[in-house]
C-alpha positions in Angstrom: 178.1 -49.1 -108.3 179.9 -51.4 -106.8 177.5 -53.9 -104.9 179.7 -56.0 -103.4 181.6 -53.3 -102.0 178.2 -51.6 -100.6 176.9 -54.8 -99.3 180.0 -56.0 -98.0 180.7 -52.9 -95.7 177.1 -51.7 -95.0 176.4 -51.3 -91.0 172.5 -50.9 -91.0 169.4 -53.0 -93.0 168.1 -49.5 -94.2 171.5 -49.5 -96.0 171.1 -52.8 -97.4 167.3 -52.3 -98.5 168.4 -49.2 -100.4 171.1 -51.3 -102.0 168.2 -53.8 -103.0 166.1 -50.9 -104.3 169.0 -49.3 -106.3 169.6 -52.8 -108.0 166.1 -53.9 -108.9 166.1 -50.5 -110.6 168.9 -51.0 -112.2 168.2 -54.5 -113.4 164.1 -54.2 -113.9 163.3 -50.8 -114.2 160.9 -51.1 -111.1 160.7 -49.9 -107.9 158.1 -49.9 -104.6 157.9 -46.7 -102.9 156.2 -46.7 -99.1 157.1 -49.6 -97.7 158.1 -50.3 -94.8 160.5 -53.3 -93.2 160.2 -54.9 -89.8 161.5 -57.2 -87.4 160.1 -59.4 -85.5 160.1 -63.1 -84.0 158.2 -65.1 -86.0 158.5 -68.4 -84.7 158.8 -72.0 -86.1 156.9 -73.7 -88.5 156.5 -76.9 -90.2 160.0 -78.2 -89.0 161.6 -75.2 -90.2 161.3 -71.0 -90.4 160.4 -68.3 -92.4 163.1 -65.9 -93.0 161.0 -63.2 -94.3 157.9 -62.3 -96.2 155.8 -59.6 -97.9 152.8 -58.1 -96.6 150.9 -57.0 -100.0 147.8 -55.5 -97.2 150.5 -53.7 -95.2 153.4 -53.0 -98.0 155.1 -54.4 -95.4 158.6 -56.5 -95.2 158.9 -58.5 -92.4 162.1 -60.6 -91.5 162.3 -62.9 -88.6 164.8 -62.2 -86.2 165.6 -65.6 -85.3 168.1 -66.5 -88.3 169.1 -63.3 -88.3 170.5 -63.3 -84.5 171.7 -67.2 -85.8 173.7 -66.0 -88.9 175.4 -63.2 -87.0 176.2 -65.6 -84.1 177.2 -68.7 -86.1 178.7 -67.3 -89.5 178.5 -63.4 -89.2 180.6 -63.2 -92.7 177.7 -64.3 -93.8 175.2 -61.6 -91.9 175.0 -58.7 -94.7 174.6 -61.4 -97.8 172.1 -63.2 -96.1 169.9 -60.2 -95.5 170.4 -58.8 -98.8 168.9 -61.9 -100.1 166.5 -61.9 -98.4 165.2 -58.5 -98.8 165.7 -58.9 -102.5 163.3 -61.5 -102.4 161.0 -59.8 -100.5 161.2 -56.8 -102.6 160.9 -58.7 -105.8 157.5 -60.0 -104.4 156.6 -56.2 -103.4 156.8 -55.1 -107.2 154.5 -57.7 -108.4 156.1 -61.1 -108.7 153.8 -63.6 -106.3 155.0 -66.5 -108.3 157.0 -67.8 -105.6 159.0 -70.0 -108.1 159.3 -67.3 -110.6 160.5 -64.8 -107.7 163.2 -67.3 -106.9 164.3 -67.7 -110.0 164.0 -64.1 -110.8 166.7 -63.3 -107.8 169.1 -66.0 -108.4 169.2 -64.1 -112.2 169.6 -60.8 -110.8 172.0 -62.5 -108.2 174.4 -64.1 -110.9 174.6 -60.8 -113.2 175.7 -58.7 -110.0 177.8 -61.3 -108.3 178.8 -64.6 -110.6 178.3 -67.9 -109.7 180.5 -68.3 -107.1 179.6 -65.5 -104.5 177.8 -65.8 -101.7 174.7 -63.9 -102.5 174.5 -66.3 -106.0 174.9 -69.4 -104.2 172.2 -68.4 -101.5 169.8 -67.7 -104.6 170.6 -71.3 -105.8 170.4 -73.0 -102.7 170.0 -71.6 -99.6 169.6 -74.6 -97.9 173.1 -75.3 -97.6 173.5 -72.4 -95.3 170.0 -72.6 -94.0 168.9 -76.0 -94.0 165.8 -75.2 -91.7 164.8 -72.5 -93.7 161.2 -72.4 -95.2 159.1 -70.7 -97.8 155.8 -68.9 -97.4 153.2 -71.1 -98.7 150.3 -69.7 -100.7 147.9 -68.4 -98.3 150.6 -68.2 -95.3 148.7 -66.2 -92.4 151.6 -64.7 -90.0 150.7 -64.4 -86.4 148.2 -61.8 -85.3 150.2 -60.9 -82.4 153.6 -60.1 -83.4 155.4 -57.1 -82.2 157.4 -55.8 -85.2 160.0 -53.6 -84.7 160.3 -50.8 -87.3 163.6 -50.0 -89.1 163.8 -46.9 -89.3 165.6 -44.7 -92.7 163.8 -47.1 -95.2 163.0 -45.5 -98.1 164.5 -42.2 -97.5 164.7 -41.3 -101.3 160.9 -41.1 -101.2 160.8 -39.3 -97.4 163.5 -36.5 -98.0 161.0 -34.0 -96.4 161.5 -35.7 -93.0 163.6 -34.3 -91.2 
């Protein structure tokens, strides 16, 4: 498959996340059926934001709107790589990986097998800062809000939830 081809012209996250899900299977032989992704608004914190994280109690995904609307509005060529990263991080820590270190790490390899060094996707992996400099990790024990509204993307998982018509 190509990736960057899929990636690059892919109109809806469901897309993307089934492009996440098609690589890590590829690449680790894994793969996390039932879960769901969200969005929702999930605010500032510590100087900085959380782009996603994994909800191991809800088998959950849930990205933060915020940099997504900021991406798209300041560097939209940017949109569909971003959110791949993301949600391959995000995935990586659904399989298992909780090591937050070790999932980084883990998705700058897969990253720089698929892409190379100097795409987009890799150099996000290595430093995402330089596109995100306000961007934050979840630290261990990181308690979202309890009143978020998430909004539900729907066609996730859809190899799993043919019967649905």
């Amino acid at each position: 498959m190509d990736y960057e081809k899929e990636i690059k012209n892919t109109k809806t996250i469901a897309d993307i996340f089934e492009i996440v899900k098609e690589m890590i299977r590829e690449y680790l032989g894994f793969e996390q059926a039932g879960l769901l992704v969200g969005l929702t608004d999930l605010g500032v914190h510590n100087n900085g934001f959380i782009g996603a994280f994994y909800s191991m109690e809800a088998n959950m995904i849930i990205i933060n709107k915020k940099p997504l609307a900021r991406v798209m509005q300041t560097n939209p060529s940017i949109y569909n790589y971003y959110l791949f990263h993301i949600m391959l991080h995000e995935y990586i820590h659904s399989i298992g990986s909780f090591d937050e270190v070790k999932t980084r790490q883990l998705v700058y390899e897969i990253s720089q097998h698929y892409f190379g060094d100097g795409h987009t996707v890799t150099q996000l992996a290595t430093n995402i800062g330089k596109f995100m400099p306000n961007l934050t990790y979840p630290v261990a024990g990181f308690q979202p809000p309890t009143d978020i509204n998430i909004d539900f993307v729907m066609g996730i998982d859809k190899r799993n939830t043919n019967y649905i018509n």
